[in-house]
N, C-alpha and C positions, 0 to 999 in steps of 0.2 A: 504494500500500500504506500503510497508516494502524500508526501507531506511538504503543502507549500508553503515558505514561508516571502511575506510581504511586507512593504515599504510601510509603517505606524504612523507615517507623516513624510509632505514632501521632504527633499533636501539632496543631498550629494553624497555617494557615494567617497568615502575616502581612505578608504582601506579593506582591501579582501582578503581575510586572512585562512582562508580553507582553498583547497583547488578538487575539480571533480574526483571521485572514487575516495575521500577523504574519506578515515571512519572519526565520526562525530559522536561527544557526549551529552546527552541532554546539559543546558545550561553553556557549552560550550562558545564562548564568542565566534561569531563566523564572518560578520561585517560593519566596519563603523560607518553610520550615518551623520552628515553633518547638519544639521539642521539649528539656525536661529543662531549661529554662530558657537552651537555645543554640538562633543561629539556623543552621537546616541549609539551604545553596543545592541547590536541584535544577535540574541544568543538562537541556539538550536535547543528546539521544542520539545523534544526526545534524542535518546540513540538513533541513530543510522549512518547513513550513506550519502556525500553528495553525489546525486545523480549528475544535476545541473546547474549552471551560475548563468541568470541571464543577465546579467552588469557587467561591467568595467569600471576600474575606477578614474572619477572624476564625473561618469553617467550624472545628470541629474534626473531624478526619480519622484514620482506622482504618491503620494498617498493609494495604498493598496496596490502601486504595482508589485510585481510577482519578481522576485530575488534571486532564491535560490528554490530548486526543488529537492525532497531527500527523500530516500529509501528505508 
């Protein structure tokens, strides 16, 4: 079962710090968001896998766009 995780508010990507097939621990940092001039960690939900990164960084990003996807 694949678990997306998304954008909590706009802002900027500014650091990736997992790359695909990573194994991830729930609470894990996977990427910092800049927003409002702070940076926001987005951790991983559960254990898995990243499947997918659909950013880059410096991307800037919509509220609820789609991140990363995980296994």
């Amino acid at each position: 079962m694949s678990v997306e995780i998304s954008a909590p508010m706009p802002g900027s990507i500014v650091g990736i710090l997992v790359k695909v097939g990573d194994e991830v621990k729930e609470n894990d940092e996977l990427i910092t968001l800049e927003a409002m001039k702070m940076e926001n960690p987005i951790f991983a939900p559960s254990d898995g896998m990243v499947k997918e990164i659909r950013v880059k960084e410096k991307d800037s990003v919509e509220a609820g766009q789609l991140l990363i996807v995980m296994e």
